[in-house]
N, C-alpha and C positions, 0 to 999 in steps of 0.2 A: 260378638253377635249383637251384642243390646248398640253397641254402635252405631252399624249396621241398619239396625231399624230405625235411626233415627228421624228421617222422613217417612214416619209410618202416618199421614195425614188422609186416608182413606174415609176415616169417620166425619170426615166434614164435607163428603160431598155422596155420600152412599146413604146419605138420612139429610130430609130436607127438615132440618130443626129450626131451622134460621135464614134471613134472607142469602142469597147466593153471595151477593156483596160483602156482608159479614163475613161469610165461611169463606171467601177467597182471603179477607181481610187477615185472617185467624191463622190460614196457610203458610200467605208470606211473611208470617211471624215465626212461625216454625221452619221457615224453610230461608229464613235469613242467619239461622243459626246453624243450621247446619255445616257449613264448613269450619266455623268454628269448634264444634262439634267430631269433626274429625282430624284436627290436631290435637285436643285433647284424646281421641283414640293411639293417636302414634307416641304423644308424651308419654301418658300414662299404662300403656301395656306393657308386661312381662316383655323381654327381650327371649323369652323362649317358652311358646304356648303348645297346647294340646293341639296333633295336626288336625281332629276329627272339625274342634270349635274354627278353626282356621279356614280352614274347606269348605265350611257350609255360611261363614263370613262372608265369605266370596261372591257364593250364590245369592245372598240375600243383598247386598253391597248393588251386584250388578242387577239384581229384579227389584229393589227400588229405585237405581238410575233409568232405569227401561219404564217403568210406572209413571214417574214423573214426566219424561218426554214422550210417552203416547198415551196413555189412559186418563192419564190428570189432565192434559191439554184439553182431551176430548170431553173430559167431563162437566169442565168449566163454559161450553164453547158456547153458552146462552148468557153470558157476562155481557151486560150493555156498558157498563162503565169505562170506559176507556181509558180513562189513568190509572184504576184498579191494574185492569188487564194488563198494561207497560208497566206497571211494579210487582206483579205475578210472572211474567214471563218474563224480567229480571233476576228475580227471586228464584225460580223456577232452574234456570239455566245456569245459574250458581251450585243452585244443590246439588243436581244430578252432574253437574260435572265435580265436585266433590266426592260422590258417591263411587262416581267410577275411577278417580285417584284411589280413593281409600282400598278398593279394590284390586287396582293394580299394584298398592304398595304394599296388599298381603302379600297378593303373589310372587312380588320380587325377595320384598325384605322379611317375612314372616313365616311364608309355609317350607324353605326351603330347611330351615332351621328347627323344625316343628319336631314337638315331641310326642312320640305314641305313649306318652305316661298320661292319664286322667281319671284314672279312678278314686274314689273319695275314702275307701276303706271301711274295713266292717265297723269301726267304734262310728263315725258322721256318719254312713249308711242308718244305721239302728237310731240317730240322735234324728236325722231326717225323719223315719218315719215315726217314732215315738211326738216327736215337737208338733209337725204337723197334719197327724190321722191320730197321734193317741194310740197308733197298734203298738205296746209294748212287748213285742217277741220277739226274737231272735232270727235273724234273716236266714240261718242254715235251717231252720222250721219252717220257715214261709217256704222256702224251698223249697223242701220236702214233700209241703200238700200242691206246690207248683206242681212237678212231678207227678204227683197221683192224679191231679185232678186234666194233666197233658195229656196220660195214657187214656184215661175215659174218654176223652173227645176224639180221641185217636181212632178206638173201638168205635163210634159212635161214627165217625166219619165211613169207617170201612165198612159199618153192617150198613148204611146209607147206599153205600156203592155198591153192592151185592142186592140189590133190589133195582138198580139200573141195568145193570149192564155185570152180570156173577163172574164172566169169563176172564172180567179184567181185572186190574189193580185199582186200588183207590184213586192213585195220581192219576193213570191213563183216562178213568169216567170223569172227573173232576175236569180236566183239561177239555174236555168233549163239551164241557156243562158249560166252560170259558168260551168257548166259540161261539156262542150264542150272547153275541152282543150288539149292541147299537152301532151306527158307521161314525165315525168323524162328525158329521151334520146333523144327526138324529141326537145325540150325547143328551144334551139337555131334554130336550123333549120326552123323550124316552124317560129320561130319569123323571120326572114332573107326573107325565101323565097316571101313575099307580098312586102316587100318594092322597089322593080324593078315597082310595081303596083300602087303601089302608087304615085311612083315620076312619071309614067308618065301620071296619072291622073292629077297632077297638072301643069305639062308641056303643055297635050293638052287642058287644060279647064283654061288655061291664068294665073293660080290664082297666078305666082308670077315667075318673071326671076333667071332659076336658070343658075347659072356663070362660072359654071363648068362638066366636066363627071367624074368629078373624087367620088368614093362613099364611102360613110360610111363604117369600117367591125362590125359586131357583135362578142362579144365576153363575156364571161363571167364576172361579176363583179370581181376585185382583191376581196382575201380574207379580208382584213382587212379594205374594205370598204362595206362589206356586212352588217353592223348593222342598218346601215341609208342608205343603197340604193334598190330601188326596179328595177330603171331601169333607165339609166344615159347617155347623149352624152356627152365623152372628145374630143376635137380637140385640132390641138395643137395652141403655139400662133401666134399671129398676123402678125411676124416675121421670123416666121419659112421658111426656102426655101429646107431645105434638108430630113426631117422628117414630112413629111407631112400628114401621117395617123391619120384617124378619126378615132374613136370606139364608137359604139352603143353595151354600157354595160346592161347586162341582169344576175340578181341576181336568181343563179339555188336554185334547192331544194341540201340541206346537206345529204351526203350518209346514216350516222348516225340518220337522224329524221325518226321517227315513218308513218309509210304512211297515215294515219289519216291527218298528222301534212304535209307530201309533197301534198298529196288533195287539202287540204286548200290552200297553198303557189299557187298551180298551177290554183285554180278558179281565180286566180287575173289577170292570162296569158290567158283566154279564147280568141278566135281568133277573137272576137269583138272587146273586152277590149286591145288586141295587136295591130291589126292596128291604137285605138286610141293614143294607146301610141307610136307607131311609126311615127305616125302623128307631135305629141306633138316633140320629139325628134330629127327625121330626116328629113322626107318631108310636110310640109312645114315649122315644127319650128326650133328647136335648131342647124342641121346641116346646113340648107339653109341659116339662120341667120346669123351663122360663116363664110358660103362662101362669101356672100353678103358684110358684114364686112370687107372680107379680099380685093375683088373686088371694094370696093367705095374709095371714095375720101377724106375718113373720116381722119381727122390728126392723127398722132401717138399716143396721149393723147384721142383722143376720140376711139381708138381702144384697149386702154390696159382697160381706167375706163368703168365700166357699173353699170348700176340700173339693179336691183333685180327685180323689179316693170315691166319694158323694157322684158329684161332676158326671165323671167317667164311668162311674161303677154303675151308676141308673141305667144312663143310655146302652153300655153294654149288657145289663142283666136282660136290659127290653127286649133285645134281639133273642134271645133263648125264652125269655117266658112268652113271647109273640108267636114263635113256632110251634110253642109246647101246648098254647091252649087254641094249635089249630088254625093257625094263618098259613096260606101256603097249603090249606088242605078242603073238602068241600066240608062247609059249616053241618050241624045238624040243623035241623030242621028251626027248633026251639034252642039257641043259646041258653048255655047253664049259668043262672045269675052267680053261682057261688064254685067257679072253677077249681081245680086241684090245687095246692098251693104245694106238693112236692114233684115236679116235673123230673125225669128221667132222660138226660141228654137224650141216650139213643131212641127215644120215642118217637114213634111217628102218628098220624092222626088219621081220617079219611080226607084224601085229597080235594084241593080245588082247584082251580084251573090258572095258568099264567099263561098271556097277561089277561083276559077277558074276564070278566064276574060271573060266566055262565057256570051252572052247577048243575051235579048228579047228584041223587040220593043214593046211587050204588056205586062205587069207586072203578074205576074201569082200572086196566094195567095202565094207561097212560098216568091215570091220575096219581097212582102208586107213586109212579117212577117221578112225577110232578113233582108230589110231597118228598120222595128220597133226598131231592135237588136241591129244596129247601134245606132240607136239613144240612147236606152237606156243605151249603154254604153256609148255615147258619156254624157249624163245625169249622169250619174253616176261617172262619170270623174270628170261633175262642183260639181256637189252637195260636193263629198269630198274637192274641194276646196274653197269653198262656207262657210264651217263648219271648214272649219280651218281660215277664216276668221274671221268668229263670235267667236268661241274661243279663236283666240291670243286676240281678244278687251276682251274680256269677264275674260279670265284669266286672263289680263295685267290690269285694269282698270277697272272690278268690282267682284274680290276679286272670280271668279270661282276655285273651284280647279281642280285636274287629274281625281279625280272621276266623278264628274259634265260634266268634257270634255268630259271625254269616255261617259258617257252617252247620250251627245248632238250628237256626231257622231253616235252611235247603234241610236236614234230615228229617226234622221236628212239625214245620207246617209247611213241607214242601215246594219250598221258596226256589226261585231263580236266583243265579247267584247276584244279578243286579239288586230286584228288591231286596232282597237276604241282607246284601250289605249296607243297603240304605236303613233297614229297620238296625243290624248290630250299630250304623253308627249316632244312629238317634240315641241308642242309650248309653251311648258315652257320654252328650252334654243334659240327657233326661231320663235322670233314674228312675223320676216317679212315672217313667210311662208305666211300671208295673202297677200303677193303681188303676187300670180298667180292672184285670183281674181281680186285684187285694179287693176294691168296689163291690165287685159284682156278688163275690163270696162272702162277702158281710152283710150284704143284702138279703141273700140267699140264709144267710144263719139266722139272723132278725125274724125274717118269715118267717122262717120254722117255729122258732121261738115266742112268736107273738103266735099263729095261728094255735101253737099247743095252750097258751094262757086263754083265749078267744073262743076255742071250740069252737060250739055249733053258732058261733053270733061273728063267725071269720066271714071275710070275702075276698080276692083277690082287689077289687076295686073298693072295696073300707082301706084295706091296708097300704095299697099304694097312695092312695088319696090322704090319709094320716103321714105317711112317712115323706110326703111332699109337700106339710101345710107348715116348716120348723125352718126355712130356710135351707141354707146349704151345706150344715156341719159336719164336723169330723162322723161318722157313721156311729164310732164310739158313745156320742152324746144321743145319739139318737135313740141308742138303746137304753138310756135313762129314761128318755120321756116318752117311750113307747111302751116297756118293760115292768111291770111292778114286782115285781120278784129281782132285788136287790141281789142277789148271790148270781143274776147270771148276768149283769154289766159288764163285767170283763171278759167272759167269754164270746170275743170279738171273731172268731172262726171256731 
């Protein structure tokens, strides 16, 4: 896979940092190595690989050959230089035919032979996240509160669903709640127009200083990142003073796929399940994170390194403390400066309206069922990450396979067996996808824990505003320099 990527040259034309002529400049230096590049992939690999990392080689192989002969042409197509241009589309036509060799010689020589053995084992599972979070526990305990903390959301999803629609199952109101989505042509739009609404939900109801006006744009996923992305925030680094642009990427349906096959892709954008994810990625997770970041006082080193666990675990905590203090519901009148800081999955608030800002001060049935929707998307959200926690332990350290996985997601967060098996086979080559979860529930401890030391001088927006001004570390570390009470550092859950 790291192969694979190796014409990943997107950052030199999706940030204008430098003239056009440099960054094409910079391209076909990267993109003259490439085929070199992928004899060293064929020298150097195992003669018998994992088929999961195989497969999705493939994909990534053939969506950077497809990148570099339409996206990249197009991108560059305001290049005046002309000899530039004749040693880019040199360069250019090398790579991507490279890429799709490389591709076609998994297929022939590689995946036929491919082994379903990849898991790392319980002693590196535990060395994994010990080395890099610092959580020194036992991965059949992480487990464990995996499991407790699935059934809650589980509950939390079904009493959601019984304030829609009582005569149904959970799955059947949820699938209702999917059909209510954007066409094909609307995707982006749609996704964009709420987030103005979002952020300033979280602006007037305190839940976290944001440090800038400057905004997110939405934009399409690049093509050769669409195999493994559903929907992605890039910013750029921590250094940057000239190229400052954010992008909140959104992975469209393919002209070419069957509308059965664009249906499905588009139930996962329903305008529930979008605000959550926009939640997760722009206000108040992954975008605000980065300005915050950029804003603090954090040293150089704590600005470039970050945990996975940190990372992941913010932007999905957002999505559940965003619902809990009332998004997705009508506001009172007066926002409470100093909200709850222990939220109750199954909770629900007084509704507000989606998608319009218009509000009641007395909650009608529709608005109920508004707020139910929320929820259950916001349920719907942990539950998948929930099950990809129990998975990576499960396939990592007690010998699950892809099939077992896909079917833990289909029972677990009621996956289709397509997605289902896409999420089991993401955590054969990424274990730590279980650190949204492990993230969010260390989050969630900290709180607790800092507002018990804080009392009456706590606020939801002190606390996130602190625990965002350190950089991006193990969570662990965090609760040294949040914590004065030295005996509860290690209690990391």
């Amino acid at each position: 896979m790291v192969y694979a990527r190796a014409a990943d040259v997107n950052v030199y034309v999706k940030r204008n940092f430098a003239p056009l002529e440099d960054r094409v400049r910079s391209i076909i230096a990267i993109e003259s190595q490439v085929p070199n590049i992928v004899i060293a992939a064929k020298t150097n690999l195992s003669d018998v690989l994992p088929k999961p990392y195989v497969e999705l080689a493939i994909q990534i192989a053939k969506g950077s050959a497809d990148f570099l002969k339409k996206n990249l042409v197009a991108a560059i197509a305001e290049l005046k230089d002309e000899r530039i241009r004749a040693e880019f589309q040199e360069s250019n036509r090398k790579a991507a035919a490279a890429l799709t060799d490389y591709a076609a010689w998994l297929e022939r020589d590689k995946l036929p032979k491919a082994s379903p053995d990849f898991a790392l084992g319980t002693e590196k599972f535990q060395r994994l996240l010990a080395d890099t979070e610092l959580v020194d526990l036992a991965p059949e305990k992480i487990l464990e509160i995996g499991m407790v903390q699935l059934k809650a959301e589980q509950n939390s999803f079904a009493e959601a669903a019984k304030k829609i629609e009582p005569d149904k199952s959970p799955v059947e109101v949820f699938k209702q709640i999917q059909s209510e989505h954007p066409n094909p042509e609307n995707l982006l739009t749609d996704i964009g127009k709420n987030l103005e609404q979002i952020r300033k939900y979280v602006t007037s109801h305190h839940l976290v200083t944001i440090p800038s006006e400057v905004r997110a744009r939405v934009k399409e996923t690049p093509q050769y990142r669409r195999a493994t992305s559903f929907a992605s925030m890039d910013t750029p680094g921590p250094f940057e003073k000239r190229a400052t642009e954010a992008y909140y990427y959104v992975t469209p349906t393919e002209s070419e796929w069957p509308e059965k096959q664009k249906e499905e892709w588009l139930t996962a954008f329903n305008y529930y399940t979008a605000d959550i994810v926009s939640i997760h990625e722009a206000y108040p997770g992954h975008y605000v994170q980065f300005l915050r970041l950029n804003a603090s006082p954090a040293t150089k080193v704590e600005k470039i390194f970050g945990s996975y666990a940190f990372v992941e675990g913010w932007a999905h905590y957002c999505e559940q403390m965003t619902i809990d203090q009332g998004y997705g519901s009508t506001p009172t009148p007066s926002p409470t400066p100093k909200p709850s800081a222990s939220p109750s999955p199954s909770a629900t608030a007084t509704p507000k309206p989606k998608p319009s800002p218009n509000t009641s001060p007395t909650p009608s049935v529709d608005n109920i069922k508004r707020a139910a929707k929320y929820r259950m998307a916001q349920a719907d959200e942990a539950m998948l990450r929930l099950c990809r926690l129990c998975v990576s332990i499960k396939m990592h350290t007690q010998n699950m396979t892809v099939d077992e996985g896909t079917k833990f997601f289909q029972d677990n967060c009621y996956y289709e067996e397509k997605p289902a098996r896409s999420e089991a086979m993401r955590g054969t080559f990424d274990p730590g996808y279980l650190n949204y979860t492990l993230g969010k529930l260390q989050i969630l401890k900290l709180r607790d824990d800092y507002k018990a030391q804080e009392g009456e001088n706590f606020s939801l927006q002190k606390f996130h505003n602190e625990l965002l001004n350190h950089g991006m570390p193990p969570i662990r570390l965090l609760r040294e320099l949040m914590l004065k009470d030295k005996s509860k550092w290690n209690d990391v859950l």
